[in-house]
C-alpha positions in Angstrom: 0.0 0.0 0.0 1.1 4.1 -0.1 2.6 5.9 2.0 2.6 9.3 2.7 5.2 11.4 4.3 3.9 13.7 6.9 6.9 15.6 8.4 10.8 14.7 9.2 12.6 14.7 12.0 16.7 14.6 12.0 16.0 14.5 7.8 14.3 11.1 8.3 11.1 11.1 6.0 8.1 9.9 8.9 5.8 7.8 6.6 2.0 7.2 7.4 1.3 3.8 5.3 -2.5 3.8 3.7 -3.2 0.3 6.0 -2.4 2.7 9.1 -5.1 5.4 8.3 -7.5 2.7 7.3 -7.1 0.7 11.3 -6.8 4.2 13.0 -10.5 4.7 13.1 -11.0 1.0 13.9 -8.4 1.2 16.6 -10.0 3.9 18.3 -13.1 2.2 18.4 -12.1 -1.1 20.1 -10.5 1.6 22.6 -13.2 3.7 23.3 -15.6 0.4 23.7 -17.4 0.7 27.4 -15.7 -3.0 27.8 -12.3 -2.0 26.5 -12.3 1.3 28.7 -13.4 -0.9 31.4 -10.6 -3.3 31.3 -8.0 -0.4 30.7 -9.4 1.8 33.9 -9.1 -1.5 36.4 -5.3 -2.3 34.7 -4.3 1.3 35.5 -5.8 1.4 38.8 -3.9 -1.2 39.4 -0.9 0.0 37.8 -0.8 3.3 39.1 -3.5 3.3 42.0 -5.3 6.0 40.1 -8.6 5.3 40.2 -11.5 6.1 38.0 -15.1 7.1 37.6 -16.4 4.9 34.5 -19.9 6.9 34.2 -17.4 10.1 33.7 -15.5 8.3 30.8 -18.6 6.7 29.1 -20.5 10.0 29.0 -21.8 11.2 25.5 -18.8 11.3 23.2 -16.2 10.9 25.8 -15.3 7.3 24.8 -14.5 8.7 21.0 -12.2 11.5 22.4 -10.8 8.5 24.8 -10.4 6.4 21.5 -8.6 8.6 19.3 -6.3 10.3 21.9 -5.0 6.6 22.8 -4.6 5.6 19.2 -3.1 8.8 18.4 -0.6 8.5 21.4 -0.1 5.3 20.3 1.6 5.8 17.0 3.3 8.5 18.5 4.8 6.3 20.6 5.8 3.7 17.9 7.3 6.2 16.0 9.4 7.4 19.2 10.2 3.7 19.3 11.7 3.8 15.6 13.9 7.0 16.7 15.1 5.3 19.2 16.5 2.5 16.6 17.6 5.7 13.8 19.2 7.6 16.9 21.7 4.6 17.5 22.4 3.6 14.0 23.3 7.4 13.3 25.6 7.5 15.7 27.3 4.9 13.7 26.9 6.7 10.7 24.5 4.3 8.7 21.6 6.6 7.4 18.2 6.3 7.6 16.1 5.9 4.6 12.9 6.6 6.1 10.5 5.8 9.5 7.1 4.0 7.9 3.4 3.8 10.3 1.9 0.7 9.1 -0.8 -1.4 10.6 1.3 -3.3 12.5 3.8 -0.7 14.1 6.2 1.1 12.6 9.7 0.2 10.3 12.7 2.3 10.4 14.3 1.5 6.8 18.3 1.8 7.6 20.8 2.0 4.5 22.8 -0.8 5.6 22.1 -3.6 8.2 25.4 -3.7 10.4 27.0 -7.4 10.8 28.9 -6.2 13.8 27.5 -8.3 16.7 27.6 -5.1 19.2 26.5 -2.3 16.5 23.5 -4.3 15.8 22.6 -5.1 19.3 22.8 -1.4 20.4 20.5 -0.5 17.2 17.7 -3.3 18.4 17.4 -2.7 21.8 17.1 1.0 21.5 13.7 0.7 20.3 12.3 -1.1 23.5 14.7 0.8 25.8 13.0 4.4 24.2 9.2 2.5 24.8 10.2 1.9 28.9 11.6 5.2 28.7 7.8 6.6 27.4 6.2 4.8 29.6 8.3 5.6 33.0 7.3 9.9 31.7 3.9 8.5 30.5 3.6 6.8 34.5 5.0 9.7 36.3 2.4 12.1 34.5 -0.4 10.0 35.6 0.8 10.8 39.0 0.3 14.3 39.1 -2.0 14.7 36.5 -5.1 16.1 38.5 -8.4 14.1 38.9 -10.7 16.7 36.9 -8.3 15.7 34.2 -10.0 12.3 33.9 -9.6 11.3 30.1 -6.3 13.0 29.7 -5.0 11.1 33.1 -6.8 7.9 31.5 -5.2 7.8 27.9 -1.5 8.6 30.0 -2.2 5.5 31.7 -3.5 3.5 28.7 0.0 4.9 27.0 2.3 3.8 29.9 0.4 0.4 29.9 1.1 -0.4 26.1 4.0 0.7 26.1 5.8 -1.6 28.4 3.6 -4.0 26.4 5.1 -2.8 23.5 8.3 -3.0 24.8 7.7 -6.2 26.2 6.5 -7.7 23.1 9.2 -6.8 20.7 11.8 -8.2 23.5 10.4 -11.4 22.0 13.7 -13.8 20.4 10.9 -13.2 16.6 13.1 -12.3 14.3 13.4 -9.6 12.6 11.7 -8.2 15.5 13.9 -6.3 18.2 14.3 -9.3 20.0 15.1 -11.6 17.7 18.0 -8.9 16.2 19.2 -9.0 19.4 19.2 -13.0 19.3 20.8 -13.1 16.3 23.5 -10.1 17.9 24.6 -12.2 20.5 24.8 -15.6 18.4 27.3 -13.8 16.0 29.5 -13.1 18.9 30.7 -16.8 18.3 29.4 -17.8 15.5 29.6 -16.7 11.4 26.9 -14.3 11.0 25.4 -16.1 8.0 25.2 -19.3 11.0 23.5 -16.7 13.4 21.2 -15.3 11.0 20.1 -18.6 10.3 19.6 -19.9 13.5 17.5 -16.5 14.2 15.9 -17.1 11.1 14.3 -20.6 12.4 13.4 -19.0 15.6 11.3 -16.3 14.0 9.5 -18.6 11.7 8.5 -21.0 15.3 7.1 -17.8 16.7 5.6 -17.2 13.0 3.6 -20.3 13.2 2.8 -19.9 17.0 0.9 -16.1 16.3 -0.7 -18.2 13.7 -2.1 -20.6 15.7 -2.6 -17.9 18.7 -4.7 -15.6 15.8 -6.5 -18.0 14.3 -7.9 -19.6 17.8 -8.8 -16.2 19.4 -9.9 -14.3 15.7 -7.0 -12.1 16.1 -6.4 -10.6 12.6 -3.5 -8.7 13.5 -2.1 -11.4 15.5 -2.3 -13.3 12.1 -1.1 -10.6 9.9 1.8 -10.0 12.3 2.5 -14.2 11.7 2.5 -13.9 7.7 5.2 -10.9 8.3 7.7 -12.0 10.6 7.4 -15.5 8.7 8.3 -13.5 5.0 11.2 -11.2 6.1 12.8 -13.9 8.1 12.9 -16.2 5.2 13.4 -13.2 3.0 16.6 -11.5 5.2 17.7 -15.4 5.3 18.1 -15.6 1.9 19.7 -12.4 1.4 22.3 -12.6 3.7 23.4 -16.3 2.4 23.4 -14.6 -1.4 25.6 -12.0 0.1 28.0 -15.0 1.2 27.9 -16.8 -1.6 28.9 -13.4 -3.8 31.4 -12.2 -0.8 34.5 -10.7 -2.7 33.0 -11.0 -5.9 32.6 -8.0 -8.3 30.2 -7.7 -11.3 33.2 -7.9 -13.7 33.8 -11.7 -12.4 30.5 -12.9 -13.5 29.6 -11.0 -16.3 29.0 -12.3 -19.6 31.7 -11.4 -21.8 31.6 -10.4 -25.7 28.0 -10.6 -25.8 26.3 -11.0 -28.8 24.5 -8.4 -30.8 21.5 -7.9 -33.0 20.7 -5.3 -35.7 17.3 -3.2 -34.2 16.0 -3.5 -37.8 16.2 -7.5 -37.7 13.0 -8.8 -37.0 11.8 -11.2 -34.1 11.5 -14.4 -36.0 15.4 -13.8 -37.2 16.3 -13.4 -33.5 14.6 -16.1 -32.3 15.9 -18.6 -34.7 19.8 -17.0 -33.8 19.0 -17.7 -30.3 18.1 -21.3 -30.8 21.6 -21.9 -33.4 23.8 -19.9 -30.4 22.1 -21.3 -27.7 22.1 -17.2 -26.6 19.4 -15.8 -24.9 20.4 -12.7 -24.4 21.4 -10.1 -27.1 22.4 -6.3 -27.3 20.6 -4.2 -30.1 22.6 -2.3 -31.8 21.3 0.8 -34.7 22.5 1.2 -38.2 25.7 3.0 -36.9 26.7 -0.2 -34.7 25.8 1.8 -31.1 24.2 -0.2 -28.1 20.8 1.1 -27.8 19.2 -1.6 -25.7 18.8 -5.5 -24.8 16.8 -8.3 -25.8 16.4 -11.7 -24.1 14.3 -14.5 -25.1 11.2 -13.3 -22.7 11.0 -9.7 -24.6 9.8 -12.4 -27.5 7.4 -14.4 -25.9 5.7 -11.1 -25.9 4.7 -11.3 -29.9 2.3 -13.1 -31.3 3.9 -16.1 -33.4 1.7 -14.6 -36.8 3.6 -11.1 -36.0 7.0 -12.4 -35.4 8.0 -11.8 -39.0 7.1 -8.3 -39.2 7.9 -7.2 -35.8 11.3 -5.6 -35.1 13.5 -6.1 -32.9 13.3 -2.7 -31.7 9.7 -2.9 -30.6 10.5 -5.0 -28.3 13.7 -4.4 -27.2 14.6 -2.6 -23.5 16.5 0.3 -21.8 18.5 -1.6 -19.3 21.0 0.4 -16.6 24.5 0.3 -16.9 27.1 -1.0 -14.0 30.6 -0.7 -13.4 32.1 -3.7 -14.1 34.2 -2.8 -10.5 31.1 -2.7 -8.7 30.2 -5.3 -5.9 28.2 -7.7 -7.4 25.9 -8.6 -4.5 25.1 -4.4 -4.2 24.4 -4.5 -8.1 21.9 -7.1 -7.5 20.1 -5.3 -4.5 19.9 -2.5 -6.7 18.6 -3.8 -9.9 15.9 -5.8 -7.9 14.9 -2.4 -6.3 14.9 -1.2 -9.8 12.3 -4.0 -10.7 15.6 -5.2 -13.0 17.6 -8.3 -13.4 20.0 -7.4 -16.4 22.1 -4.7 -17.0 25.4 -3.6 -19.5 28.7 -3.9 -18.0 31.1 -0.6 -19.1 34.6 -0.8 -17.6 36.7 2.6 -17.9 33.6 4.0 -20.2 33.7 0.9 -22.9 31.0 -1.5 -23.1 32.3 -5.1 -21.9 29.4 -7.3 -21.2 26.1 -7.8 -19.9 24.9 -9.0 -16.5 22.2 -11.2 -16.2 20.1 -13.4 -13.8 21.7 -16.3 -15.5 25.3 -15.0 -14.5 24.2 -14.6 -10.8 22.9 -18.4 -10.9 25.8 -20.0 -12.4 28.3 -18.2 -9.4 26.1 -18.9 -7.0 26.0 -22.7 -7.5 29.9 -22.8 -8.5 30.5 -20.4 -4.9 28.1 -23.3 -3.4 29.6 -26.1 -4.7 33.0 -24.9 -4.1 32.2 -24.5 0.0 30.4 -28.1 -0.5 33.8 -29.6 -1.8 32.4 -30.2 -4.8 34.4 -28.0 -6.7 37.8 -29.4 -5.2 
């Protein structure tokens, strides 16, 4: 879904995702509920020893102005949470790309993801460290917060409460939640951190499954939407930090595909195709009448025309602008970038000259030669 950025603090973009402002209203609802404000009056009584006079906070629209103030204060909150995270990383000079509100918290997005055990420890546990720290003010100005304050002294409460929760919750070994960042921190004191982020990795997806089951028996929708997450980015962050193994040390220029070959732009799809299948090449650069690279074609551009319109369809129609790397560059960032890109092939220039193309093919074969290799297989 969107998201729309609402102000900045330290130049960090602060995000409000579409999914946020569509549960806001819902949120403050279940809050402002007589049952909900109930529950929440006899936890902070408790809490605090503030009492309250539940008539008071259920009066006329009262329970609305309860509701929206909490969820309000809530996000707030979170997105302290997420400062505390950017503050730390900052300080060790890896930027922040933004802070995003979603549905189910908030995500700071940092540039780089530190494989130093300690820098990544400090980064996690800032976030729940900053959420006790809101709570502890949020506490003490229940305290002195006067009693003809009612709902203002209420929603402090309700804030200290859920944020220890909050705190509390993330502390959980889920990764890539807080706590399971700090799990996989201290496993990569002693172990590789490709091992550690592994091990976290499983961890996370048993938790996964256990907010499944925990949602699905108690019709928690969030509980089961926060399942399907943690379950996809610790698979997802998995997988990316054994590609960055595998393609450790490796720069674009090692894989590459050298001396491609090239096709006219005025040749037509059918000619291409039946090129492709004598040079077992699926991948060609288009060249104009003056012999410059204009673009690539692989074998999917052609799937795109029909078979009766292959022989009148140039190459050129379906041809496409791909970027251009350095054939220096590291070959694991090249990758990260062309998937953010929606990319997987690219030309390879070296000192300004055209040298190769990249592909997804390229990327496969060192991958299962770097795998292979560390297997034994490759002697």
């Amino acid at each position: 879904m969107r998201s729309y950025t609402v102000t900045e603090i330290w130049d960090i973009p602060i995000r409000v995702n579409t999914s946020l402002l569509i549960f806001l209203p819902v949120l403050a609802w279940l809050i402002g509920s007589g049952q909900q404000i109930a529950f929440y009056a006899g936890l902070i009584e408790g809490f605090t020893g503030v009492g309250f006079d539940l008539a008071v906070l259920g009066a006329g629209a009262t329970p609305w102005v309860i509701g929206v103030a909490a969820a309000l204060g809530l996000f707030v909150s979170v997105t302290f949470h997420e400062l505390g995270h950017s503050w730390v990383a900052l300080r060790y000079g890896i930027g922040i790309e933004s802070i995003t509100l979603w549905i189910l918290g908030g995500l700071a997005a940092l540039e780089s993801v530190p494989k130093e055990w300690d820098r990544e420890f400090w980064i996690a546990i800032a976030g729940p460290v900053v959420s006790v720290l809101v709570a502890a003010v949020c506490y003490a100005a229940v305290l002195v917060t006067p009693g003809s304050l009612p709902v203002t002294r209420f929603v402090l409460g309700y804030l200290a409460f859920t944020n220890l929760l909050l705190a509390g919750f993330n502390l959980l070994p889920a990764f890539p939640m807080d706590g399971g960042r700090i799990f996989r921190a201290l496993l990569a004191r002693r172990r590789p951190y490709g091992t550690a982020t592994r091990i976290a990795a499983r961890v996370g997806v048993v938790f996964a499954f256990l907010f499944a089951i925990v949602g699905v028996v108690s019709f928690n929708i969030i509980m089961i939407l926060l399942a399907f997450f943690i379950y996809g980015a610790a698979t997802t962050e998995s997988r990316t930090v054994l590609l960055d193994e595998l393609l450790e040390g490796i720069s674009v220029g090692d894989i590459m595909t050298r001396d491609p070959p090239t096709v006219s732009a005025d040749a037509t799809v059918q000619e291409l195709g039946s090129r492709m299948l004598r040079d077992r090449q699926t991948v060609h650069l288009v060249t104009d009448g003056a012999g410059a690279v204009v673009g690539l074609v692989s074998l999917s551009d052609l799937r795109s025309v029909r078979e009766d319109d292959r022989d009148a369809t140039r190459v050129e129609a379906v041809m496409r602008e791909v970027p251009r790397v350095d054939a220096g560059a590291d070959a694991f960032d090249t990758l990260a970038t062309m998937t953010q890109a929606g990319g997987s092939t690219a030309i390879v220039e070296e000192a300004g000259e055209l040298v190769g193309v990249l592909t997804e093919s390229d990327y496969a074969h060192a991958m299962t030669v770097r795998k292979g290799f560390r297997s034994g297989i490759g002697g």
